[in-house]
C-alpha positions, 0 to 999 in steps of 0.5 A, a space after each residue: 500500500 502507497 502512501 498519498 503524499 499531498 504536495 504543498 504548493 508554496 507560491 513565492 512572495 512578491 510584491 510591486 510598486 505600482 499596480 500594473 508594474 514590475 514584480 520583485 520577488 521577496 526572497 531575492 532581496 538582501 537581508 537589508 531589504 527583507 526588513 524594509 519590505 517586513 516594515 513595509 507590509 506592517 506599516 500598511 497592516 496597521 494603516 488598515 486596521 486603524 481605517 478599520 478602527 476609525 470607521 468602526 468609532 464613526 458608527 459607535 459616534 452615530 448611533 450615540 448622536 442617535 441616542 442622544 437626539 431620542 433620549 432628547 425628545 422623550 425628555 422634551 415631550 415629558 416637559 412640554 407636552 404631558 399632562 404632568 407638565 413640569 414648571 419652567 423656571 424664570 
């Protein structure tokens, strides 16, 4: 009986400068340059996540203004426009 072996297929890291330009392969960098990539693709990973971030705090800032303009309008009407009006103060 054969053992079947599954073959890993490593694709091999590239990266470019422009969209439609030239591809360079990581592996063929100097050590020097391997690092600069590394800092690179870090710099760009926490830019994402902080675009993430941002627009997640966005939505949590709207739904409180949302809140805040309801809550509003329940006191309002409570005030102004209940059987139980509170008296205004001069």
């Amino acid at each position: 009986m054969s053992k079947d072996k599954s073959k890993e297929v490593k694709e091999e890291l590239t990266f470019t400068f422009d969209e439609n330009g030239k591809e360079y392969k990581v592996n063929d960098l100097s050590d020097e340059n391997k690092l600069l990539y590394n800092k690179v693709v870090l710099c760009n990973n926490q830019r994402r996540d902080l675009l993430n971030q941002i627009g997640n705090l966005n939505f949590e800032v709207e739904k409180l203004e949302l809140l805040s303009q309801h809550y509003s309008n329940l006191l309002k009407d409570a005030v102004e426009g209940g059987e139980d009006k509170v008296e205004v103060v001069q």
